[in-house]
C-alpha positions as CSV (number, residue, x, y, z in Angstrom):
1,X,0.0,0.0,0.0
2,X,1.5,3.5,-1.0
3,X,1.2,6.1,1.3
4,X,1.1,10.2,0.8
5,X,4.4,11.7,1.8
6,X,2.5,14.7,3.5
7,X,-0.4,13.4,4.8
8,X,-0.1,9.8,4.9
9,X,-3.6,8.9,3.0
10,X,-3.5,6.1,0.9
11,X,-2.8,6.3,-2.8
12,X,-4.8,5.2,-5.6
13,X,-3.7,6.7,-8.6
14,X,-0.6,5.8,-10.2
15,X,1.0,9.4,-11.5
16,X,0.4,9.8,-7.5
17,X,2.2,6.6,-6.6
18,X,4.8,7.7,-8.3
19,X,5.3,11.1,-7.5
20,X,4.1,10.3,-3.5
21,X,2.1,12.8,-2.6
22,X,-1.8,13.0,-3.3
23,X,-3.2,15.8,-5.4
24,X,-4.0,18.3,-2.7
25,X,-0.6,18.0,-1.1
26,X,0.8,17.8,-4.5
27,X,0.0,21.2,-5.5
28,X,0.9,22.5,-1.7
29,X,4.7,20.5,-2.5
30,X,4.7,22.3,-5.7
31,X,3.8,26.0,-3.8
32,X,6.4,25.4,-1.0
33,X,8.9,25.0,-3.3
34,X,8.1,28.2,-5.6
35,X,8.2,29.7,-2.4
36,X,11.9,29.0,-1.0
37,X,12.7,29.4,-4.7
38,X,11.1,33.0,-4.8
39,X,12.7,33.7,-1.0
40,X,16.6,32.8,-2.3
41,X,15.8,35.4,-4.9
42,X,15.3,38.4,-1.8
43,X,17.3,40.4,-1.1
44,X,17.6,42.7,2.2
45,X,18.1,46.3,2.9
46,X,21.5,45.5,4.1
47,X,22.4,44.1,0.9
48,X,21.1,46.5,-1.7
49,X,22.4,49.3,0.8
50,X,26.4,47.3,0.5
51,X,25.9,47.0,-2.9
52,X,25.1,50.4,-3.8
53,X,27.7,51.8,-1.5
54,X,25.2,53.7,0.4
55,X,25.5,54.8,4.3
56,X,23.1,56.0,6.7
């Protein structure tokens, strides 16, 4: 019996099997990673301050 990653539910359908998660927590896998992807991308105050040689 295959098992969600996430959730733990049971899995029926194959493209599921194979990825492990269910469709719900699919699409909530797929947003978390968008997020840390869009979050690496940031940058702070501190560093657009250093790089553009400004002081307060």
């Amino acid at each position: 019996m295959h098992m969600c990653v996430t959730c733990g539910r049971r899995l029926k359908d194959s493209k599921s099997i194979d990825r492990g998660y269910g469709p719900v927590c699919y699409k909530k896998h797929l947003k978390a990673l968008s997020d840390k992807e869009f979050e690496k991308k940031q940058l702070t105050i501190d560093e657009v301050m250093e790089k553009w040689h400004v002081r307060l």
